[in-house]
N, CA, C and O of each residue as an XYZ file, in Angstrom:
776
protein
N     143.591    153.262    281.729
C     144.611    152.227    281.608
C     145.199    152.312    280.195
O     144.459    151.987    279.267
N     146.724    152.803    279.875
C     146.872    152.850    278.997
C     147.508    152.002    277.799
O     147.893    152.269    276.660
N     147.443    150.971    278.512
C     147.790    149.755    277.827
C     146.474    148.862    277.340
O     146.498    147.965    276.497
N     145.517    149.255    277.958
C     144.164    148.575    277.446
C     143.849    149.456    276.264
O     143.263    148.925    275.321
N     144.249    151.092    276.172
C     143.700    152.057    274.890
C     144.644    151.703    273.938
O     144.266    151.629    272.769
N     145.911    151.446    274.244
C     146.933    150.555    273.446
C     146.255    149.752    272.407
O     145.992    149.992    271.229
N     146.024    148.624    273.252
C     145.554    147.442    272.507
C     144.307    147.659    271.705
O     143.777    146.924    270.872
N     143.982    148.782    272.131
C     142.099    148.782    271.593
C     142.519    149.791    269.943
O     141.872    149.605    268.912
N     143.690    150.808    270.034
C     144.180    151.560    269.078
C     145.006    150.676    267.701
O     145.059    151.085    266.541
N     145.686    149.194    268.311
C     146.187    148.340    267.865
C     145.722    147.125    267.032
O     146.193    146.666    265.991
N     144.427    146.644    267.944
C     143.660    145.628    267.484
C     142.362    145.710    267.573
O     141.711    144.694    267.332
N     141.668    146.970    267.948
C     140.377    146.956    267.646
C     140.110    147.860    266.225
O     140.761    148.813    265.797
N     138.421    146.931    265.432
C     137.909    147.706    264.719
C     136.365    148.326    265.332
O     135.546    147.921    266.157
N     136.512    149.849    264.197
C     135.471    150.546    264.277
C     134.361    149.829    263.200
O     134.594    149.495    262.039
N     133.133    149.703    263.919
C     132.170    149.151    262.872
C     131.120    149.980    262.260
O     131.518    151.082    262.639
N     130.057    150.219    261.578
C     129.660    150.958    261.306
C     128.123    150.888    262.691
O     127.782    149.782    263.109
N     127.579    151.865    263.078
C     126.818    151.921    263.818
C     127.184    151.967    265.442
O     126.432    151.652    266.363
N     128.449    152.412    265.522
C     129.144    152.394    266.801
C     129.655    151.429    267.050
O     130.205    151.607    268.136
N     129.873    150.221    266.622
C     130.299    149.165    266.859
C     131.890    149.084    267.205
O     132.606    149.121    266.205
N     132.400    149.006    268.157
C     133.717    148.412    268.383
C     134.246    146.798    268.908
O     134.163    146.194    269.977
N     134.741    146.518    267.745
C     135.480    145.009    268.251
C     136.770    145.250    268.662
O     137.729    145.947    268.331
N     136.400    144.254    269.683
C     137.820    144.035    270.325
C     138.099    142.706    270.704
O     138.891    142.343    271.574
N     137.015    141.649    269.605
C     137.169    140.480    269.454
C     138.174    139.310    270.096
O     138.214    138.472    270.997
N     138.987    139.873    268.948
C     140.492    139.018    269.208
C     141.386    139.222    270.385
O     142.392    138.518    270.478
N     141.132    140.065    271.239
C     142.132    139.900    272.948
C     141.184    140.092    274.120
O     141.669    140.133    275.251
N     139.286    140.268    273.870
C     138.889    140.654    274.932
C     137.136    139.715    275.406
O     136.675    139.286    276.464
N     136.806    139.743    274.450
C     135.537    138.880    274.275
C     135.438    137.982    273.151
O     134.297    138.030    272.692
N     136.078    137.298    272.619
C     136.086    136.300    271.558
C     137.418    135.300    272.024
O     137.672    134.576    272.986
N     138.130    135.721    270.710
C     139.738    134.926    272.169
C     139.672    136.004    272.746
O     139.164    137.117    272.609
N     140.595    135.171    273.756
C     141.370    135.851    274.827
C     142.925    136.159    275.364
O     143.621    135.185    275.653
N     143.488    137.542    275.501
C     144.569    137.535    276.054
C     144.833    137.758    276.758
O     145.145    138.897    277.104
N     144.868    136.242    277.715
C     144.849    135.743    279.190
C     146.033    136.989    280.407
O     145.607    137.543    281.420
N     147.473    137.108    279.864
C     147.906    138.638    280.301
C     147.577    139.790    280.328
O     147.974    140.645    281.119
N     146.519    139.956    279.122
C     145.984    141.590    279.247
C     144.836    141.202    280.415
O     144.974    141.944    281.388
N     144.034    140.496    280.533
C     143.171    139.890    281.387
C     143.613    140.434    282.664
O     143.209    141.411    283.294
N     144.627    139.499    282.931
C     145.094    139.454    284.388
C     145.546    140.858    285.042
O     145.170    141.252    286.146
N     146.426    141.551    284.163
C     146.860    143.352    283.817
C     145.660    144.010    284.514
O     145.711    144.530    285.629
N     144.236    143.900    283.486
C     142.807    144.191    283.722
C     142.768    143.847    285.027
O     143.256    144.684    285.787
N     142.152    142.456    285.711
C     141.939    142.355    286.747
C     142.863    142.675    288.148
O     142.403    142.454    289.268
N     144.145    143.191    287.941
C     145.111    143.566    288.917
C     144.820    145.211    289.341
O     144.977    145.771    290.426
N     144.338    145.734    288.047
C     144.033    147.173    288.022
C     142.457    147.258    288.506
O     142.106    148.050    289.381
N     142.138    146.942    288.274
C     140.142    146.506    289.110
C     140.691    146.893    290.786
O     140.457    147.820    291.561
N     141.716    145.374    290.855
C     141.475    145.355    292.321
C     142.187    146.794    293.175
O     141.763    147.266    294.230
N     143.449    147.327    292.312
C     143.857    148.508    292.915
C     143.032    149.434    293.192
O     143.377    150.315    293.979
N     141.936    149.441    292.688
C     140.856    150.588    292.261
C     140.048    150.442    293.328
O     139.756    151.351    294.105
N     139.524    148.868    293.416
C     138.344    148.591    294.437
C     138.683    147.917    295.749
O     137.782    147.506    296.480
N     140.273    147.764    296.138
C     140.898    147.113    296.825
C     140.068    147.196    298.055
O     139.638    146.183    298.606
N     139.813    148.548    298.540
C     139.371    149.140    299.702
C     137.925    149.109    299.959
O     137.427    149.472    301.025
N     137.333    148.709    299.049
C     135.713    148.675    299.015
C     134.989    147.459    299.764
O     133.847    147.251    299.354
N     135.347    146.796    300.571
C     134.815    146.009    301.225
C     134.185    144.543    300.477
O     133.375    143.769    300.987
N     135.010    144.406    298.734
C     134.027    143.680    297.912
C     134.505    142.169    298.031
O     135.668    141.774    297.945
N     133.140    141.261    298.289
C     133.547    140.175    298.973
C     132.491    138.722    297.996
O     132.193    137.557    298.259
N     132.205    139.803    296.673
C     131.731    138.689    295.691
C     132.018    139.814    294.359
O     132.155    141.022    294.552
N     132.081    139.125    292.907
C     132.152    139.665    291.780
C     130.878    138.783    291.137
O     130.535    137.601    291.147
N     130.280    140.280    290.462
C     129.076    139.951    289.236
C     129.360    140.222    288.382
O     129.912    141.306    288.194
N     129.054    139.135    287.206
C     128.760    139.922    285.572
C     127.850    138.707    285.322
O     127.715    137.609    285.862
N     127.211    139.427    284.158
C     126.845    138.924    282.929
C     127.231    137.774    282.168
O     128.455    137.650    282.126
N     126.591    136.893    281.553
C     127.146    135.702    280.516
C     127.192    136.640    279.484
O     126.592    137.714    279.463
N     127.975    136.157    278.579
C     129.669    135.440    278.613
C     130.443    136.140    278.541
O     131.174    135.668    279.412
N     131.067    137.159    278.108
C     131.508    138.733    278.024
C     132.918    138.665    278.917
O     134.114    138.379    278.852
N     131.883    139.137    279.782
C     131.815    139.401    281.476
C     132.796    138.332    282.345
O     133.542    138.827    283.189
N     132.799    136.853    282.140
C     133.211    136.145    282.678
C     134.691    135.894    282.800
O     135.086    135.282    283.792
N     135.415    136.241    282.033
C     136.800    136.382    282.204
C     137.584    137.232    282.737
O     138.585    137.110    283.442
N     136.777    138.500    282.145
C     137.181    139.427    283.210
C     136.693    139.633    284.696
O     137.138    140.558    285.377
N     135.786    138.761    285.160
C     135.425    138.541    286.198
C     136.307    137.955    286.822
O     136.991    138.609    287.609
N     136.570    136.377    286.624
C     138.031    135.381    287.211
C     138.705    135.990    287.141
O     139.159    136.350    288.227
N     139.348    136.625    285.867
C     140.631    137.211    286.092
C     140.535    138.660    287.598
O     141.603    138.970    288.127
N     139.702    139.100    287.902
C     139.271    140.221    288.677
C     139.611    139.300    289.777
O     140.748    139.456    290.222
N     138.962    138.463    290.270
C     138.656    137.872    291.669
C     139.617    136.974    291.732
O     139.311    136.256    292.684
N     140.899    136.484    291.129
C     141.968    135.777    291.489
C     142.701    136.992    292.237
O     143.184    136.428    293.219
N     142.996    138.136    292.305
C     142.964    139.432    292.963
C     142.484    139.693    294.427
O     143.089    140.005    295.453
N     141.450    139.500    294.202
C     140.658    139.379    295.234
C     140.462    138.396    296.604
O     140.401    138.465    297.832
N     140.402    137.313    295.346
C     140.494    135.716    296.356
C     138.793    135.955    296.809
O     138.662    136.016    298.032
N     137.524    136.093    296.042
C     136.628    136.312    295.878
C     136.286    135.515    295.383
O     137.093    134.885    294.699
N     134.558    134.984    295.462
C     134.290    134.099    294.676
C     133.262    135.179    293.112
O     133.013    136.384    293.141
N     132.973    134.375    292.188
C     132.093    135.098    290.866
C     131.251    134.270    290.819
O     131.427    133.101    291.165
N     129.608    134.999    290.140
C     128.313    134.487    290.178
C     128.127    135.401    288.985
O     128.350    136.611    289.008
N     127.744    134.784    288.053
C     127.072    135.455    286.873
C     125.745    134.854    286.546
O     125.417    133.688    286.766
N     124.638    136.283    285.704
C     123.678    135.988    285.778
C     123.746    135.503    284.155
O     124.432    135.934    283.228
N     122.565    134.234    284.224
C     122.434    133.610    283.152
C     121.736    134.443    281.986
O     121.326    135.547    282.347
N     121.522    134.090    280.590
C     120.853    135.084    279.864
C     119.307    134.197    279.648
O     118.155    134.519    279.359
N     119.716    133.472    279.831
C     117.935    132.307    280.131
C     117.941    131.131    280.973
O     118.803    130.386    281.438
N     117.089    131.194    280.996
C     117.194    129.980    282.368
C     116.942    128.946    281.874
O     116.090    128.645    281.038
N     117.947    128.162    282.563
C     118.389    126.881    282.131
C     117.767    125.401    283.213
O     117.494    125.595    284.398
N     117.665    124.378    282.737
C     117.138    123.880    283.731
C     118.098    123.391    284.559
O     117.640    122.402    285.130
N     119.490    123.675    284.974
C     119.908    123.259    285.853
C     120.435    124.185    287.495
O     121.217    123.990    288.424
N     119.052    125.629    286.905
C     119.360    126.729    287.862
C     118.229    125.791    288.630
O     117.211    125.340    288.106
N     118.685    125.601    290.078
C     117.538    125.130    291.141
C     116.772    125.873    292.298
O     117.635    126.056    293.157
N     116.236    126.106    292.500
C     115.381    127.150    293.331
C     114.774    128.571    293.003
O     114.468    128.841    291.841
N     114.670    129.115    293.617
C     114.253    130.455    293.243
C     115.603    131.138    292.639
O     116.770    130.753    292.585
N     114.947    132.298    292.217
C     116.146    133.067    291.364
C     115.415    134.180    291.488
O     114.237    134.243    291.836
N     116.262    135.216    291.144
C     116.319    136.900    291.005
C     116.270    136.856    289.069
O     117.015    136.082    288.467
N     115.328    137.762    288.342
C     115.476    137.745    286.992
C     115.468    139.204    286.958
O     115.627    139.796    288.026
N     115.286    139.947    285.750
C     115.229    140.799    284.897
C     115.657    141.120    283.407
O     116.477    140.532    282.702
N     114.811    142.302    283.112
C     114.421    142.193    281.613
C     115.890    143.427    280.865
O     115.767    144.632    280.643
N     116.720    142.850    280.719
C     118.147    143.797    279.819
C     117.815    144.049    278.261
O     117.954    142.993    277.643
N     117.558    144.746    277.723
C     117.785    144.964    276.455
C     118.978    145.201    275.859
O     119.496    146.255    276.228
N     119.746    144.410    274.853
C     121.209    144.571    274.413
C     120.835    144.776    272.894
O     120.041    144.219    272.135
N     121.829    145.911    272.758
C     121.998    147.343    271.507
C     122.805    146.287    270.453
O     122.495    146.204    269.265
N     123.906    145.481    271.090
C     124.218    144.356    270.555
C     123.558    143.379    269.393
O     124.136    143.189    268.322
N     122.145    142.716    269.758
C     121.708    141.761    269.335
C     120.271    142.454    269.200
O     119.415    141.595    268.990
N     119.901    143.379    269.241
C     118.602    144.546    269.028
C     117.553    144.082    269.565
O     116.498    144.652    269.287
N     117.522    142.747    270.625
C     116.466    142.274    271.095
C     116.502    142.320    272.966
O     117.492    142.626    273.631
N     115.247    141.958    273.467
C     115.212    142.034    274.978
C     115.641    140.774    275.364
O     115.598    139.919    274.479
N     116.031    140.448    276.420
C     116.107    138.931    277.328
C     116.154    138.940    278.645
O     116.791    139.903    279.074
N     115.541    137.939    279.798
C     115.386    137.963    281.045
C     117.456    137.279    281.540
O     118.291    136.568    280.981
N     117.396    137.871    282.525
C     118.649    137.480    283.333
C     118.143    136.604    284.461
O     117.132    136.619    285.163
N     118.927    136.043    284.399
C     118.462    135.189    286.183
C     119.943    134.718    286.462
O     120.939    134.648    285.743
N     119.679    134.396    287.904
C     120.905    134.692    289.247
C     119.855    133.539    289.765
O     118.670    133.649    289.448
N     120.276    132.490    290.523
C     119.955    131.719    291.751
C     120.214    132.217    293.274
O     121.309    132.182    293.835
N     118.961    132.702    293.854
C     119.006    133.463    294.915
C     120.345    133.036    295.779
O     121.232    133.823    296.109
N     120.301    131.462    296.110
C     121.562    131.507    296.627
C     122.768    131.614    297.035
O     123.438    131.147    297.956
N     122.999    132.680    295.738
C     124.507    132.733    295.445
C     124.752    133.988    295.498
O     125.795    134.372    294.968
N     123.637    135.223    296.315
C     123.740    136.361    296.085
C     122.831    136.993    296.831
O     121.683    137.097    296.398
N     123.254    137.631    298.331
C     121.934    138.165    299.101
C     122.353    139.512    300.123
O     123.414    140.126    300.012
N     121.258    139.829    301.156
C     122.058    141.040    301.962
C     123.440    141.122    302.488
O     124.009    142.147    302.863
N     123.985    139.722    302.465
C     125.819    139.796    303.165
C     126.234    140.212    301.913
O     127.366    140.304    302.387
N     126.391    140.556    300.747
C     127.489    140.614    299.627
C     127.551    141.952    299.562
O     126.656    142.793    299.476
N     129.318    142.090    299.639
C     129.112    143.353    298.958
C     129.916    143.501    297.561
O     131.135    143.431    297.407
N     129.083    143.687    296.745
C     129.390    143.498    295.132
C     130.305    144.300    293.945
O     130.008    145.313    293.311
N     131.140    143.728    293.903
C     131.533    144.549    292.512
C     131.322    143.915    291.572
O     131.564    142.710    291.624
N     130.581    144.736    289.892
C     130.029    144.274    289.272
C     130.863    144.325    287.930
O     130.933    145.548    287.807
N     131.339    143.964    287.167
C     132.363    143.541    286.043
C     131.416    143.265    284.466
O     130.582    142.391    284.231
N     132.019    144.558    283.423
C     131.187    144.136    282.331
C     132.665    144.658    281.754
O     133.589    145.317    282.229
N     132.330    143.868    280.195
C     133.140    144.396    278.987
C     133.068    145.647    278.332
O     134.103    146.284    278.137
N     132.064    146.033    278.004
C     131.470    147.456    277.592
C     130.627    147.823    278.495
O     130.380    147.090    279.452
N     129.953    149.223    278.303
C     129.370    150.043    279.075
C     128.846    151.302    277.449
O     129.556    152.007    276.732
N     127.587    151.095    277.457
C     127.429    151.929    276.251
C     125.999    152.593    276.760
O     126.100    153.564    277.509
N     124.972    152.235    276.483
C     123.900    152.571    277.439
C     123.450    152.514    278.475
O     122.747    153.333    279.068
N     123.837    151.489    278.793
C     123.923    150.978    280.186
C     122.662    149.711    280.689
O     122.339    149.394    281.834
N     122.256    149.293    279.649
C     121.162    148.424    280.222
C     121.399    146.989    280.561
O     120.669    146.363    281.330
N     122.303    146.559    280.042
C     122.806    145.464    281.258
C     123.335    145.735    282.651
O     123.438    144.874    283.525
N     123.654    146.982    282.771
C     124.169    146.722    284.088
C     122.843    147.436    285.392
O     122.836    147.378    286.622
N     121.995    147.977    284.533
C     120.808    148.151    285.160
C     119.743    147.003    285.286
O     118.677    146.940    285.898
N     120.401    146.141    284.506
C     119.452    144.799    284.851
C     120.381    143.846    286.069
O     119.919    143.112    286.942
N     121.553    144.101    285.822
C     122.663    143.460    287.028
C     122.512    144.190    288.814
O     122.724    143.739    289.939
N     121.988    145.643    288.204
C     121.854    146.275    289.694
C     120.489    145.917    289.834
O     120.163    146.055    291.013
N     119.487    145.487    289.075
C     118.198    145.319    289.599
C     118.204    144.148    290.448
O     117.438    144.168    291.411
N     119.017    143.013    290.241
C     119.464    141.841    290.647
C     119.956    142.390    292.004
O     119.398    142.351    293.100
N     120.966    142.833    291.699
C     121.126    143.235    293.197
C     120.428    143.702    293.909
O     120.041    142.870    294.730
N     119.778    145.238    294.145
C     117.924    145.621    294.802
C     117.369    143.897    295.051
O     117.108    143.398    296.146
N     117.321    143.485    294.240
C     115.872    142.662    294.556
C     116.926    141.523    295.592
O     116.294    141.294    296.624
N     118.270    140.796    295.599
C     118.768    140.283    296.628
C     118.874    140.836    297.709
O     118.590    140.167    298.703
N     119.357    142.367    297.892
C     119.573    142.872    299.504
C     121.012    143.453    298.888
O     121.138    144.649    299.152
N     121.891    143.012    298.291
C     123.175    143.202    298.397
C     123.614    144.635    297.612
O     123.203    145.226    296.614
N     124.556    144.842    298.502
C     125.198    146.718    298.073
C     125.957    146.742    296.824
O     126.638    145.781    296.467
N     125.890    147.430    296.399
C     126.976    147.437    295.117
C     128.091    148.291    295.652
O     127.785    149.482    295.712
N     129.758    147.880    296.206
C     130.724    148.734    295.932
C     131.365    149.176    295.247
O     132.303    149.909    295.562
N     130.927    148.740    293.656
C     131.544    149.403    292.552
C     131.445    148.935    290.799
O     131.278    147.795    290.368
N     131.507    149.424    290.494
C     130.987    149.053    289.179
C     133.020    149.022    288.299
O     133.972    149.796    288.390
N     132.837    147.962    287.700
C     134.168    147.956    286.434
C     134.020    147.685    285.480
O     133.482    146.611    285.213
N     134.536    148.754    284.309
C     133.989    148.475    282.947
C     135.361    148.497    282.119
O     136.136    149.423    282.356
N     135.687    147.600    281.227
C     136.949    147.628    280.431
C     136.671    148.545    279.447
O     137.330    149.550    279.715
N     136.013    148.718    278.415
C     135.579    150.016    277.693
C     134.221    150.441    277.470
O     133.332    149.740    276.986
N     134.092    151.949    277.956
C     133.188    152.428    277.960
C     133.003    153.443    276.853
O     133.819    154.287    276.482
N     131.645    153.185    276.340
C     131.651    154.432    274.859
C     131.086    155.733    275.833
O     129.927    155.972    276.172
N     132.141    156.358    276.101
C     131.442    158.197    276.349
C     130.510    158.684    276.045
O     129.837    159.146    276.967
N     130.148    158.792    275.070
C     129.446    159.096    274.108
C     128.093    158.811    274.250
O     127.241    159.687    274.096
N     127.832    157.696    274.522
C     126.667    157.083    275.289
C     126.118    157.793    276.116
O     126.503    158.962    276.094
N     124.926    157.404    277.265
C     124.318    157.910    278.470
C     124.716    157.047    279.466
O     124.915    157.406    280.627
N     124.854    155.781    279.006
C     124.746    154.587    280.341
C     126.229    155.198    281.818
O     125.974    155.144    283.021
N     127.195    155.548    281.426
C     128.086    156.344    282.434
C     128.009    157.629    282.914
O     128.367    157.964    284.043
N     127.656    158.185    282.269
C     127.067    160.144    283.016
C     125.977    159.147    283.675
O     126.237    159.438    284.842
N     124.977    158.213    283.780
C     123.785    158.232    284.515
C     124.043    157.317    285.885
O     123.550    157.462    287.004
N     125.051    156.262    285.369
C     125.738    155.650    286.681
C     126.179    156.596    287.839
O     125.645    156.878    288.911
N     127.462    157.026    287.186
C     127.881    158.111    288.477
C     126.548    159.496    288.482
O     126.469    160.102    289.551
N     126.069    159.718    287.921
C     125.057    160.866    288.354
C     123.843    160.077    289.458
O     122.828    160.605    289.912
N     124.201    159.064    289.625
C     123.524    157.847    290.409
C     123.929    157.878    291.723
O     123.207    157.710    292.707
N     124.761    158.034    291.709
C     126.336    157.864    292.990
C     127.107    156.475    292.781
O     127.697    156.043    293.771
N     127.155    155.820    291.738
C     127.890    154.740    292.066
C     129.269    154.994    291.760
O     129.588    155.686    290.793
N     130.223    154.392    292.652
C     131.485    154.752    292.441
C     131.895    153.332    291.128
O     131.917    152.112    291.292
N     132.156    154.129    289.948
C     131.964    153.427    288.414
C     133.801    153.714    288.157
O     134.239    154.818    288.483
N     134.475    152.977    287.747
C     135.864    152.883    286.595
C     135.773    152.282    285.149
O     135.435    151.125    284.898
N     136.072    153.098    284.374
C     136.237    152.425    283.219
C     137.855    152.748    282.824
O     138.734    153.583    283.039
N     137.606    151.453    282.076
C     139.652    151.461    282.009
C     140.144    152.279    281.012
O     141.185    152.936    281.000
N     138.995    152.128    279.901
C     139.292    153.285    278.500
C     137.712    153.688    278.564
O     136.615    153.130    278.547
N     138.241    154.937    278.645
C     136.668    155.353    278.323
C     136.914    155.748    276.737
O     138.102    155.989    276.520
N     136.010    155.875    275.518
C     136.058    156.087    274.031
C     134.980    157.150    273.839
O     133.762    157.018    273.965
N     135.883    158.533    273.415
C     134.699    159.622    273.467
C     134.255    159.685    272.292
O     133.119    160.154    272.238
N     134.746    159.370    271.237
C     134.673    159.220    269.997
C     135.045    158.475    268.803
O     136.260    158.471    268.604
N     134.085    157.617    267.646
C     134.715    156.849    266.943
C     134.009    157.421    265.535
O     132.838    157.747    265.339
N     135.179    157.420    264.613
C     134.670    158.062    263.115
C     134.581    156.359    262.880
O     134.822    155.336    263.520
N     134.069    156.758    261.523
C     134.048    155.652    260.421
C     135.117    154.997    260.220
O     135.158    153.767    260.206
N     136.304    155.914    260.004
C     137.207    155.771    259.296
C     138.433    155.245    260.535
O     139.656    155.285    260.400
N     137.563    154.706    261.871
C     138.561    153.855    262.691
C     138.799    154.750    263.695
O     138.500    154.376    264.829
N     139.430    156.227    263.508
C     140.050    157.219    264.620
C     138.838    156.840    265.595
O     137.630    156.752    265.376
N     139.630    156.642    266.795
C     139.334    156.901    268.068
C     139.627    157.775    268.590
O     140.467    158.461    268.008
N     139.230    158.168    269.685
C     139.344    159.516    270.720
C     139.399    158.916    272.039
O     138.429    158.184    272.235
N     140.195    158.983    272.990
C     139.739    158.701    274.264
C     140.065    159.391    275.129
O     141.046    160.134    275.127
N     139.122    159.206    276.163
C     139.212    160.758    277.202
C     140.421    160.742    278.032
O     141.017    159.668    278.113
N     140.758    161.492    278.496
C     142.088    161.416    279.939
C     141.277    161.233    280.957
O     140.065    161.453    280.940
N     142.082    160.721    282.111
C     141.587    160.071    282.744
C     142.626    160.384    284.172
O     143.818    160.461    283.876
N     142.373    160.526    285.321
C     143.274    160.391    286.364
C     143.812    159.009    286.263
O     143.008    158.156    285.887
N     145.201    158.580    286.569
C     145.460    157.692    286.978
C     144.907    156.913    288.243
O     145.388    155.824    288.556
């Protein structure tokens, strides 16, 4: 998507340790049009996939989720990052480690909102190693429900977490994939079929 590598060439910084912000239009504020742009291009992608719920992650995740499933006309269920006492019944958890915040944390989902009828597309902001979304597909395994597709707004190349998805079989999009980031800001990003 080349209006998302746009914006990321425009208003994102390179941090030191791989770090890319993209703060100000994607996970901090928000720019509710690039959003919607995002989620219009999701659904072209996954239109055909039979997907009849959207997952992500707190908090990231959640906008580009709504914005995804107003598309759709889908409902969204995101998994919490701790459990709160106003999750009621049983729940689906697992253990994500985020590169982010250098520490582990359990996820939980309320079984109810997520079981063998769903078929899922799963919605994150980044994609770098991949261990949130291996804690999002564990969620899924342990409900019953299929995953038809994975969507990632930027993915670091560079990483493992995407060669191991699709070497998985999951049918995975990322909107910018980033094969490379110097110090000094230059980005690289891969081509991509339309």
């Amino acid at each position: 998507m080349k209006l998302l590598e746009q914006r990321i060439l425009e208003d994102g910084q390179v941090r030191p340790g791989n770090v890319l912000k993209v703060d100000c239009f994607l996970n901090h504020q928000l720019d509710v049009g690039l959003l919607d742009q995002i989620g219009a291009e999701f659904y072209r992608i996954f239109k055909d996939d039979g997907i009849n719920k959207i997952l992500t992650i707190e908090a990231s995740g959640i906008a580009i989720a709504c914005m995804t499933a107003r598309h759709f006309n889908v409902p969204v269920v995101f998994a919490k990052k701790a459990k709160s006492k106003n999750i009621d019944g049983d729940v689906y958890t697992s253990t994500v480690h985020s590169y982010t915040y250098g520490r582990d944390y359990d996820i939980t989902l309320a079984q109810k909102f997520l079981g063998p009828q769903d078929r899922v597309l799963i919605l994150d902001d980044f994609l770098a190693n991949g261990k949130a979304m291996n804690g999002l597909l564990d969620v899924c395994r342990q409900a019953g429900a299929l995953v038809g597709g994975i969507g990632i707004c930027i993915e670091k190349g560079f990483q493992p977490g995407g060669a191991e998805l699709r070497a998985a079989g999951y049918k995975l999009a990322s909107l910018a994939i980033v094969d490379s980031m110097e110090d000094n800001g230059e980005l690289t990003f891969r081509e991509q079929e339309p």
